[in-house]
C-alpha positions, 0 to 999 in steps of 0.5 A: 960736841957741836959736830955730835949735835949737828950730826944727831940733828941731820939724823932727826931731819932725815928721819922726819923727812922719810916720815913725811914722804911716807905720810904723803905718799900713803895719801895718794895711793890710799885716794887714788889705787883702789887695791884689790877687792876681798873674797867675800867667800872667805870672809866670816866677820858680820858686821861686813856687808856686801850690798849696803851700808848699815845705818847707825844712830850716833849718840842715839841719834843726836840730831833728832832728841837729846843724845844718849838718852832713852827718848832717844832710843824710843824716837828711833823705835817708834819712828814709822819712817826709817829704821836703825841697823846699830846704835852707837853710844857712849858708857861712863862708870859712876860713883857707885859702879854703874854704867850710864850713858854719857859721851863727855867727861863732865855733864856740863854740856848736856845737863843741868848739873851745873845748876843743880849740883852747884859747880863746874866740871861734875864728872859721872864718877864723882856722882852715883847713878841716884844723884845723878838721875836727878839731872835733866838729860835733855836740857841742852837739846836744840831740835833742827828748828832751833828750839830747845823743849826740854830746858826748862824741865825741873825736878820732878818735871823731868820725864823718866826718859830724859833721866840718867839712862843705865846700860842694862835699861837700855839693852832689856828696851832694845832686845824687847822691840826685836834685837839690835847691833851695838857700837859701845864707847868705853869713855874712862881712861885709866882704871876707871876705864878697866873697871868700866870694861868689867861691867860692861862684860858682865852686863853682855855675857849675862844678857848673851849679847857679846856678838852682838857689840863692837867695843870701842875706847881711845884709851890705850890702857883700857884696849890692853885690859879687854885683849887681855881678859875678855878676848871674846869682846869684840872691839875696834882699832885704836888709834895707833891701830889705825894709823899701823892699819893705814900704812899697811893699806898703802903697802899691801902688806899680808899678814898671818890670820890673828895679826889684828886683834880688832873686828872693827874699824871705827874712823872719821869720815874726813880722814886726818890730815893726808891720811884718806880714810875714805877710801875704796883701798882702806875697805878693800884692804879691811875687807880682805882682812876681815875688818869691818869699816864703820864711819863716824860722824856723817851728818851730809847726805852726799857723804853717806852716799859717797861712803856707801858707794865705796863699801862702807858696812856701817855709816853713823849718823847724827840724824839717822833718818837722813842716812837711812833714806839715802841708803835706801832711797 
């Protein structure tokens, strides 16, 4: 019996030991071997850019009016100084079927739902869209000189624009000030989260915009449910995708057209651990794949710049008026 355990033991060391040589050895070439650059002739996805990067506003522009809220989408529209390519926020489904926007799973961090619905940890499911319009979205928001102008709005105080936001708003504001790209997270998991995909198609297909979205989710099951029944949604990888991705970078690796079922890679700037992400290869290989590299959150201007110069499509930013002068300065 001991020597089954310690032989069993010697298998899992190995088995470790040749994942870690992989996972460093796929750091260096990723970082330092650019591969091989894509033929842009056969490459029909659009959301791939051959000259610049395309600046999109993360969470709405997160830095510049309170997240996921439509003073934020009119802040950027109506700004004279920069312009936003692609919005990027997040959907939560309510009690009573909607789609809001809302990027964590309870509203305690950017609302005053704690103090107005009484209790910690309120996540939107649990409320419908009319009980949560009374919440003020703006409440948490620190502006870049410290200052938050929008705690101490009450009741009917709040401005229609700091109010719960549903999708179908958003989008009919968008599409009437010229039309734009998308970058929709799915943040339900479970089937709150399939439910959330269904909406979410509805709302596209009925509004002719499914080209015009990159859905994304970390949630396994919700992936599974949208290849399976929307298979013309376009999405992004998830995160065993990428992981499968990046060692097929490192190798070099030639699949058949159709092996990756995603049009988007939607990654941290930073990369994981040794895993280098931003990286002249992970583009080159995505490109010659036909997928598009589109980082989050880049919040410093030598990183858009870096990201830009190694070919990035799509760069997401807190503050997208920062991003948009360095890539167009």
């Amino acid at each position: 019996m001991k020597k089954a355990l310690k032989i069993t033991q010697r298998v899992v060391d190995v088995i470790f030991a040749f994942v870690f040589i992989v996972i460093i050895v796929s750091g260096v070439v990723c970082k330092f071997i650019p591969g091989k650059k894509a033929d842009y002739s056969k490459v029909s996805n659009p959301y791939i850019t051959t000259d610049k990067a395309l600046v999109s506003a993360h969470r709405s522009g997160k830095d510049i009016a309170p997240e996921n809220t439509m003073l934020a989408f009119e802040t950027c529209i109506e700004s004279e100084d920069f312009d936003v390519d692609i919005f990027e926020f997040d959907l939560h489904i309510t009690k009573d079927g909607r789609l809001i926007l809302l990027h964590d799973n309870t509203l305690d961090r950017t609302t005053d739902s704690e103090e107005v619905f009484g209790e910690e940890g309120v996540m939107p499911s649990e409320k419908t869209y009319e009980e949560l319009r009374t919440l003020n979205f703006g409440a948490d928001f620190c502006n870049k000189e410290g200052e938050y102008p929008y705690r101490d709005l009450k009741e009917d105080k709040i401005p229609e624009n700091l109010r719960a936001v549903l999708l179908e708003d958003v989008l009919d504001y968008l599409e009437g000030n010229g039309g734009f790209d998308y970058i929709i997270e799915i943040k339900d998991a479970g089937e709150l989260g399939e439910k959330a995909a269904d909406e979410l198609y509805r709302i596209l297909k009925e509004k002719d915009l499914l080209d015009n979205v990159v859905v994304g989710t970390f949630n396994g099951n919700v992936t599974k449910y949208m290849d399976e029944k929307y298979p013309d949604m376009m999405r992004s990888a998830g995160i065993s995708e990428v992981v499968i991705f990046y060692l097929a970078a490192t190798l070099d690796i030639d699949f058949e057209d159709g092996f990756f079922k995603y049009k988007a890679l939607q990654i941290p700037h930073g990369g994981y651990y040794v895993f280098s992400l931003a990286s002249e290869r992970v583009v080159n290989y995505a490109h010659k794949n036909n997928i598009a590299v589109q980082y989050w959150t880049v919040n410093e201007a030598e990183d858009v710049k870096k990201l830009n110069d190694l070919g990035a499509d799509c760069i997401m930013s807190d503050d997208p008026d920062m991003a948009y002068d360095v890539i167009n300065g």
